[in-house]
Backbone as CSV, one residue per row, in Angstrom:
resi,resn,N_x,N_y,N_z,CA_x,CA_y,CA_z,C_x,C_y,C_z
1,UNK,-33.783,34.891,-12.652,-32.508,34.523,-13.239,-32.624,34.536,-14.758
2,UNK,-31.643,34.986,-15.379,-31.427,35.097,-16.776,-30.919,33.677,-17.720
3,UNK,-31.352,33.464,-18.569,-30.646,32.013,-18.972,-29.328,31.935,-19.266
4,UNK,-28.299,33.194,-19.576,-26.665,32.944,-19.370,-26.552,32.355,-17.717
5,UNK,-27.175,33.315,-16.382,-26.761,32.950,-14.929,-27.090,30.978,-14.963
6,UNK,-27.992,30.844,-15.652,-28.263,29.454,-15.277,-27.211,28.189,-15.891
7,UNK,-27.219,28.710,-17.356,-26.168,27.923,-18.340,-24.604,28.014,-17.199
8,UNK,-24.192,28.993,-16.827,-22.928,28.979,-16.231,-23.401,28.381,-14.916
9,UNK,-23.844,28.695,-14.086,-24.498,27.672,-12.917,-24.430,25.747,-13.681
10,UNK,-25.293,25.577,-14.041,-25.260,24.326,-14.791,-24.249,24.342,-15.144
11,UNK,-23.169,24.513,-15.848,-21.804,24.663,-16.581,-20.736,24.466,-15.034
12,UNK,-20.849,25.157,-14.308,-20.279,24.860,-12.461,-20.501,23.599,-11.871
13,UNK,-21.708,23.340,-12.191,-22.327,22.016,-11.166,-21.853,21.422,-12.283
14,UNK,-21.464,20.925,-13.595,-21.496,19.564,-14.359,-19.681,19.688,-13.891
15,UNK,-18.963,20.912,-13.597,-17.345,20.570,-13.513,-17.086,20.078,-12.197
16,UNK,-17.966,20.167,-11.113,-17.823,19.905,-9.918,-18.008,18.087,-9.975
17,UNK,-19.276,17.492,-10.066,-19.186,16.633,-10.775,-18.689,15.728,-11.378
18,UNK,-17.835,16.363,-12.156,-17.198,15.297,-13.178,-15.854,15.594,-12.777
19,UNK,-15.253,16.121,-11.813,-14.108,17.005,-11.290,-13.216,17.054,-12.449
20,UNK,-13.906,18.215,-13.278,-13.148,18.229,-14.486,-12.148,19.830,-13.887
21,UNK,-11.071,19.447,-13.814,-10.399,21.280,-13.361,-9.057,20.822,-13.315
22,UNK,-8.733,22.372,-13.740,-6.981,22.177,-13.806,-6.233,21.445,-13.111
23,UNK,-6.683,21.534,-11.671,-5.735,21.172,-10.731,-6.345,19.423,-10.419
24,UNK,-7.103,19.005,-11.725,-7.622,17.688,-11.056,-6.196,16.459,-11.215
25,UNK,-6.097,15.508,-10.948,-4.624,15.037,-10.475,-4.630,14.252,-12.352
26,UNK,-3.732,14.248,-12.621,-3.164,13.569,-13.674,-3.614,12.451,-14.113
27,UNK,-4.420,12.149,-15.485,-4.352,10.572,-15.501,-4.006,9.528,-16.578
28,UNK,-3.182,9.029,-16.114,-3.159,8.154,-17.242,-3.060,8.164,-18.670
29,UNK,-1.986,7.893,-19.151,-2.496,8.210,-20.742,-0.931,6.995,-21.445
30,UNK,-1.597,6.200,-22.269,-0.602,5.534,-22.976,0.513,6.673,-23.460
31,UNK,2.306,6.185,-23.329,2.387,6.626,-23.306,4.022,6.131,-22.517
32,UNK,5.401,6.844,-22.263,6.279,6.755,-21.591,5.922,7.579,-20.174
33,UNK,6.399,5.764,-19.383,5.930,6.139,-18.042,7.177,5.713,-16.700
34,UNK,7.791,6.368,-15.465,8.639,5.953,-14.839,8.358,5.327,-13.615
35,UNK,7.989,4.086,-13.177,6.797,3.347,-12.435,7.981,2.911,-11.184
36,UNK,7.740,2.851,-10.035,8.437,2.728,-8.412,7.395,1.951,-8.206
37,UNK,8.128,0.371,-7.756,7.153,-0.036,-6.890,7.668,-1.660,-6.895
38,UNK,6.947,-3.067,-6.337,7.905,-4.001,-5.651,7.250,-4.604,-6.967
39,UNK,8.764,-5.614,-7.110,8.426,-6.392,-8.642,7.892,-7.929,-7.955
40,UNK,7.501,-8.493,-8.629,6.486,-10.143,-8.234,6.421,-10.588,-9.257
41,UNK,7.179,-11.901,-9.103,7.019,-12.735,-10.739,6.745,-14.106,-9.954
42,UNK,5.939,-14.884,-10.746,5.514,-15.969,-10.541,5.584,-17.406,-11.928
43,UNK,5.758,-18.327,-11.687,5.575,-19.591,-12.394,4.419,-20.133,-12.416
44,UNK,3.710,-20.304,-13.493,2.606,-21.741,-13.461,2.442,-22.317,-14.490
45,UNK,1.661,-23.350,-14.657,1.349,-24.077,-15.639,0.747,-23.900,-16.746
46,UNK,1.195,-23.839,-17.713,0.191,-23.642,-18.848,0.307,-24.218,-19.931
47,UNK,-0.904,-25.330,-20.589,-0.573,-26.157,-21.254,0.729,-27.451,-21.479
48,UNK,0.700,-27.531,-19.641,2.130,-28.357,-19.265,3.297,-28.009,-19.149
49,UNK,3.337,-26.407,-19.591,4.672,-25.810,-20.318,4.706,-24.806,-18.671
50,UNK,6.372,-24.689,-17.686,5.868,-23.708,-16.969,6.173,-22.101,-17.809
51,UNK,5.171,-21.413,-17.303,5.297,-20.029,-17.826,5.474,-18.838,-17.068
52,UNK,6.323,-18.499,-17.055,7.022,-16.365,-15.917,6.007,-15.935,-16.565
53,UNK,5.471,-15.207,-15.237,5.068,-14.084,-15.006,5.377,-12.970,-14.334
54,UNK,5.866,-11.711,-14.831,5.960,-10.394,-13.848,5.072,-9.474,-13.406
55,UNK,5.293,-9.323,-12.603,4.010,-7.631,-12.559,4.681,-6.534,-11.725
56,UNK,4.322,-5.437,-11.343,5.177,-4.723,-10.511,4.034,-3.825,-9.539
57,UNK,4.004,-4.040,-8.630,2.625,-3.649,-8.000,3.296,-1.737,-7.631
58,UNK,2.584,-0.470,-8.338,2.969,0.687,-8.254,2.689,1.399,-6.856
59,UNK,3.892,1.610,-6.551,3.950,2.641,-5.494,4.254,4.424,-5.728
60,UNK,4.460,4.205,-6.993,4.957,5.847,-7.466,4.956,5.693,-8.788
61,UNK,4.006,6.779,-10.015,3.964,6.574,-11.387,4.050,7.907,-11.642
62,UNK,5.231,8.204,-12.910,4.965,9.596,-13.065,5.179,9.643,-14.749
63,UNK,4.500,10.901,-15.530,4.756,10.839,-16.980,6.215,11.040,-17.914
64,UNK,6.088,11.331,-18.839,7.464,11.800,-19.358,7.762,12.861,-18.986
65,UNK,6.108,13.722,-18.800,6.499,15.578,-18.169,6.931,15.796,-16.628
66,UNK,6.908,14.207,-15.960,7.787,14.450,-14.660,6.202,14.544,-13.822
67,UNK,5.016,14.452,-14.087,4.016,14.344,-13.044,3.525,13.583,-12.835
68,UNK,3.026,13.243,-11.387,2.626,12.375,-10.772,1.437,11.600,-11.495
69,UNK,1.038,10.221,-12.037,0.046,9.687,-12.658,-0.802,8.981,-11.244
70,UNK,-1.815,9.658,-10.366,-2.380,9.155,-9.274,-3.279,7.648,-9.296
71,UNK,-3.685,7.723,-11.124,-4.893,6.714,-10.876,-4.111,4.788,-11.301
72,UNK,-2.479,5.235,-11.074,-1.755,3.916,-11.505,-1.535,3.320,-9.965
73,UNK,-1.579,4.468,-8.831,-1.146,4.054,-7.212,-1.908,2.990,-7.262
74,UNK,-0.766,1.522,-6.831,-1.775,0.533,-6.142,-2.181,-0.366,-6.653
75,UNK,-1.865,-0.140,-8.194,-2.221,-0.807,-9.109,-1.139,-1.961,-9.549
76,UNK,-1.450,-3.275,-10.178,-0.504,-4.479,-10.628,-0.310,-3.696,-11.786
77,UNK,0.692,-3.946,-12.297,0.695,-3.835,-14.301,1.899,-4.910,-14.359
78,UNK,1.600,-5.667,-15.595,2.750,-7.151,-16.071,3.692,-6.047,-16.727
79,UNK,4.346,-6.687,-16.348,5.889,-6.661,-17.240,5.575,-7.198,-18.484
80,UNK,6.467,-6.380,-19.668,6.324,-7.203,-20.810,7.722,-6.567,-21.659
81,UNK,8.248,-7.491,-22.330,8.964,-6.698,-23.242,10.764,-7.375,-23.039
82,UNK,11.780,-7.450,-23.409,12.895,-7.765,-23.033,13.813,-7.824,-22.134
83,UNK,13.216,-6.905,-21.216,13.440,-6.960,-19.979,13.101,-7.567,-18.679
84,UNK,12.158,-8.710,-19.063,11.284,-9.455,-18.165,12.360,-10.379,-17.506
85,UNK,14.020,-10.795,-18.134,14.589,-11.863,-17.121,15.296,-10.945,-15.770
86,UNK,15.419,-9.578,-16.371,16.208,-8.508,-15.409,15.126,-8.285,-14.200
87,UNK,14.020,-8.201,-14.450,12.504,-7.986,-13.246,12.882,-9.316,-12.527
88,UNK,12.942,-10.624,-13.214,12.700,-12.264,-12.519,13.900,-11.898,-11.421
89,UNK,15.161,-11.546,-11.672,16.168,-11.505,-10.646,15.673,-10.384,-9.817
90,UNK,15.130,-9.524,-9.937,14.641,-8.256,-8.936,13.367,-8.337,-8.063
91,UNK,12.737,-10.126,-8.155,11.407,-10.345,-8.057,11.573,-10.389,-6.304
92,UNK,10.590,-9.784,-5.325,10.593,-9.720,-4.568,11.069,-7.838,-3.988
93,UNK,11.507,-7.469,-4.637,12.496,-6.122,-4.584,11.681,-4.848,-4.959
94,UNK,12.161,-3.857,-4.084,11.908,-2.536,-4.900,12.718,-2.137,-5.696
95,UNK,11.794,-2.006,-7.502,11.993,-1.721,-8.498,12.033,-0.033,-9.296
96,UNK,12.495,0.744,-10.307,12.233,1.441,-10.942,12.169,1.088,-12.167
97,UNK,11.259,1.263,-12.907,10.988,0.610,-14.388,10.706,1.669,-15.092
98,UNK,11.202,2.437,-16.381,11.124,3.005,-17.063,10.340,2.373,-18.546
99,UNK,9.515,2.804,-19.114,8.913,1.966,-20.544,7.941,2.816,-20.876
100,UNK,6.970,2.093,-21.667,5.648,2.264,-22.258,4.554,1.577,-21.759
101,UNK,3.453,2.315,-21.208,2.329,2.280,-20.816,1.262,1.378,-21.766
102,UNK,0.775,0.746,-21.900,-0.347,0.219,-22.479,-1.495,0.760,-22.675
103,UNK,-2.293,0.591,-23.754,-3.463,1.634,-23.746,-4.220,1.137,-22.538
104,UNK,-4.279,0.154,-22.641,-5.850,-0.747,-21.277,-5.643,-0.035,-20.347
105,UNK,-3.536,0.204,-19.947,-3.144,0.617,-18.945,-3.132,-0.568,-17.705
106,UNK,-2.684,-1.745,-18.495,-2.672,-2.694,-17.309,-1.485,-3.374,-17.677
107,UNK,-0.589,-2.850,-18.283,0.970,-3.570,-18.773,2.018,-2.251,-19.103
108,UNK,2.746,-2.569,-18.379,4.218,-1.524,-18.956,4.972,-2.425,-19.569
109,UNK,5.367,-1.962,-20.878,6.870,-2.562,-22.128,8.026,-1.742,-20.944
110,UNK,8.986,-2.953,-20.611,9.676,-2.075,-19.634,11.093,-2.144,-20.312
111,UNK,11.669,-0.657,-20.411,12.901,-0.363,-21.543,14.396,-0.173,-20.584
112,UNK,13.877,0.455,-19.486,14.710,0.086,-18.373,14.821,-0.777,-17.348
113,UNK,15.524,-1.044,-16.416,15.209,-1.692,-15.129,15.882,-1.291,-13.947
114,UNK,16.012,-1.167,-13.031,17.475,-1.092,-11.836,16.014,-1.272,-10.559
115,UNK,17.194,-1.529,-9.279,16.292,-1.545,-8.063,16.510,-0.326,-7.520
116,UNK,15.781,-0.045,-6.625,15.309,1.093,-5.801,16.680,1.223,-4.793
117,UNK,17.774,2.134,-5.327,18.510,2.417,-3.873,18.375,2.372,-3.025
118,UNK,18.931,1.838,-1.715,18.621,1.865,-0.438,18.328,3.411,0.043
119,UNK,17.704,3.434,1.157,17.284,4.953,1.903,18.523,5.470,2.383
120,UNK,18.337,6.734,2.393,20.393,7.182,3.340,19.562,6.983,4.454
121,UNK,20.838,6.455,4.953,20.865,6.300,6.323,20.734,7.621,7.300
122,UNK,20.301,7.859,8.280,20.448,9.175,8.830,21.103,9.356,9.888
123,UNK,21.858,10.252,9.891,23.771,11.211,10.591,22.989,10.399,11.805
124,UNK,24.358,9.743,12.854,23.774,10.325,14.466,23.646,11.382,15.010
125,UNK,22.908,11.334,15.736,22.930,12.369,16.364,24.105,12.818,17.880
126,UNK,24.674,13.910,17.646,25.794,14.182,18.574,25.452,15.195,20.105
């Protein structure tokens, strides 16, 4: 073997690896993001004072370019931002939240809010 066959061999095995390739799934990047998924806000104590909390546990994350962000599935992220009393009334509910991503990537600034339309119903059958 010649040392180009090996460098590209080695160069194959480090992309396999690190599944560095076009088609590897999308990830993450601070950033405007459109997040589906059930909102959960909670009360507790802190420093005597009670304090809201939101989060929205993701069932569907996609970028501004409209693609799927895979490594947000499943994931909590808090609510933060002016829109946190519109989430408290939606708490329990499927949500769509439109905002900004956090760098950590563990908080969306949420700029929109609405709940998740109901499913159509489907025709009887005749």
């Amino acid at each position: 073997m010649n040392t180009r066959t090996i460098l590209v061999a080695t160069l194959a095995l480090a992309v396999c690896m690190l599944g560095i390739s076009p088609l590897a799934h999308a990830q993450a990047a601070p950033g405007q993001v459109e997040v589906h998924g059930k909102a959960l806000c909670k009360t507790e104590k802190k420093d005597g004072k009670d304090v809201k909390s939101c989060t929205v546990m993701v069932a569907i994350a996609k970028g501004s370019d409209g693609k799927a962000i895979n490594d947000l599935h499943g994931k909590s992220l808090t609510v933060e931002g002016s829109k946190t009393a519109e989430i408290e009334k939606l708490s329990g509910k499927e949500v769509i939240l439109k905002g900004t991503l956090s760098a950590d990537k563990h908080a969306i600034t949420a700029e929109s809010v609405s709940e998740m339309p109901a499913p159509a119903k489907p025709s009887p059958k005749k």
